[in-house]
BANU-591669 format. One line per field, with one value per residue (C-alpha): y, x, z; chain; residue number from 1. Coordinates in steps of 0.2 Angstrom, whole numbers, padded with zeros to 4 digits. Layout:
<nodes>
py: c(Y	...)
px: c(X	...)
pz: c(Z	...)
ch: c(A	...)
i: c(NUM	...)
</nodes>
This chain:
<nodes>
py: c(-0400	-0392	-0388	-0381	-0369	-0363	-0358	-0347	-0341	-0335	-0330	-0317	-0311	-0306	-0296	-0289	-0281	-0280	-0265	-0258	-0256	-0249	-0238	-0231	-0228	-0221	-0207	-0203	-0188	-0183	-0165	-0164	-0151	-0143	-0126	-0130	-0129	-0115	-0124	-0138	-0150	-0160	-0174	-0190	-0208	-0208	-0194	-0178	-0164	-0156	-0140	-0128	-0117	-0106	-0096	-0076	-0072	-0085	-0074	-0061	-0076	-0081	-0092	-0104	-0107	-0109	-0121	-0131	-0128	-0135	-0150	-0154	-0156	-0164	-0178	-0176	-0181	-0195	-0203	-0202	-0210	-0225	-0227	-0225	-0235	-0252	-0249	-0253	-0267	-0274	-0275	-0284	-0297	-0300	-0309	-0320	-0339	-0345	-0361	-0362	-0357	-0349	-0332	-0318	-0307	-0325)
px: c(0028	0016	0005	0018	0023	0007	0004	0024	0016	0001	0010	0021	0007	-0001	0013	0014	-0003	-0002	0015	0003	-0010	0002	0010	-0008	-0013	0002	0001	-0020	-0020	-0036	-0041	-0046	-0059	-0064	-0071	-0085	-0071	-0064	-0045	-0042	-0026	-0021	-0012	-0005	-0006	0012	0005	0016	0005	0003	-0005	-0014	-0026	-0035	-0050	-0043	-0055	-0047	-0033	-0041	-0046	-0035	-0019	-0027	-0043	-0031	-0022	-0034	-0042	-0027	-0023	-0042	-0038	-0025	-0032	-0046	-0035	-0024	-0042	-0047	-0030	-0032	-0048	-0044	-0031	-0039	-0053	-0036	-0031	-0048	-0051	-0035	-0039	-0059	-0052	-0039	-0044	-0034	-0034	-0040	-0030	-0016	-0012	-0006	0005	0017)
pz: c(0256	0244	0257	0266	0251	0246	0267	0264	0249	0258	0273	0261	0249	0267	0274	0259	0258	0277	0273	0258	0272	0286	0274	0267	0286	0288	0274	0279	0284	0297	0306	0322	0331	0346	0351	0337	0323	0331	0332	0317	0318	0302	0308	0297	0304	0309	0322	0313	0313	0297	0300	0314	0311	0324	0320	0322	0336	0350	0347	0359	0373	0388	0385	0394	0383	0370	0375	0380	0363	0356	0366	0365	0345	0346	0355	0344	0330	0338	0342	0323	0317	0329	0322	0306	0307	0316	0303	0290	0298	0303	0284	0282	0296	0291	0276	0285	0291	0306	0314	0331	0344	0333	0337	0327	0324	0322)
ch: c(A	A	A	A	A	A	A	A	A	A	A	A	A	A	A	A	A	A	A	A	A	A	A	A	A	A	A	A	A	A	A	A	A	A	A	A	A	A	A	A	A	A	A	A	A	A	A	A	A	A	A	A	A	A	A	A	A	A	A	A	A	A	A	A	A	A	A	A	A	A	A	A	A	A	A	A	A	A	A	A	A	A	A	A	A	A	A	A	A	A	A	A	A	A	A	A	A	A	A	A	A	A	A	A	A	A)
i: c(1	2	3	4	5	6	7	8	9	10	11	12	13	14	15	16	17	18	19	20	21	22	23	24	25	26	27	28	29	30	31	32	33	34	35	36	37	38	39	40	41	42	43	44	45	46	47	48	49	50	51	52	53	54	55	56	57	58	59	60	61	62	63	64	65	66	67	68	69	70	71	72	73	74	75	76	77	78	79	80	81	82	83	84	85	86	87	88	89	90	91	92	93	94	95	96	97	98	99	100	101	102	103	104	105	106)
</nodes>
């Protein structure tokens, strides 16, 4: 039964780091671009926008540029949270030896 302790043991230290790690992805914050800077959006790893900022001068452009500025930024950011956070947990799984065949999540 030892064996089957230490693998619970091991089991709950890693969903324990695996909550540190979701949690830190979680409250990263990244900015996303277009229009060459012109249209920033802060966003967190939860995907709440934090902050727009939108250089004075699009001000005088077509609503249409704009929002397409903007959306383009927004995606912008949603594709630097996922990335940033599969680089999270890819860090947690390279240090995790599985059987074969065994799947996870459990």
């Amino acid at each position: 039964m030892k064996g089957l302790d230490d693998m619970m043991k091991q089991a709950q230290q890693m969903q324990q780091k695996m909550q540190q790690l979701q949690e830190q992805a979680a409250a990263a914050e990244v900015v996303g671009q277009s229009g060459a800077g012109m249209v920033e959006v802060v966003m967190t790893g939860r995907h709440d926008v934090r902050k727009v900022t939108i250089d004075p001068q699009l001000l005088d452009e077509d609503k249409e540029i704009l929002e397409d500025l903007l959306a383009a930024a927004v995606n912008d950011a949603v594709r630097k949270v996922e990335k940033n956070t599969s680089s999270i947990m890819g860090d947690l799984m390279a240090g995790i030896q599985l059987p074969p065949g065994f799947k996870f999540p459990f």
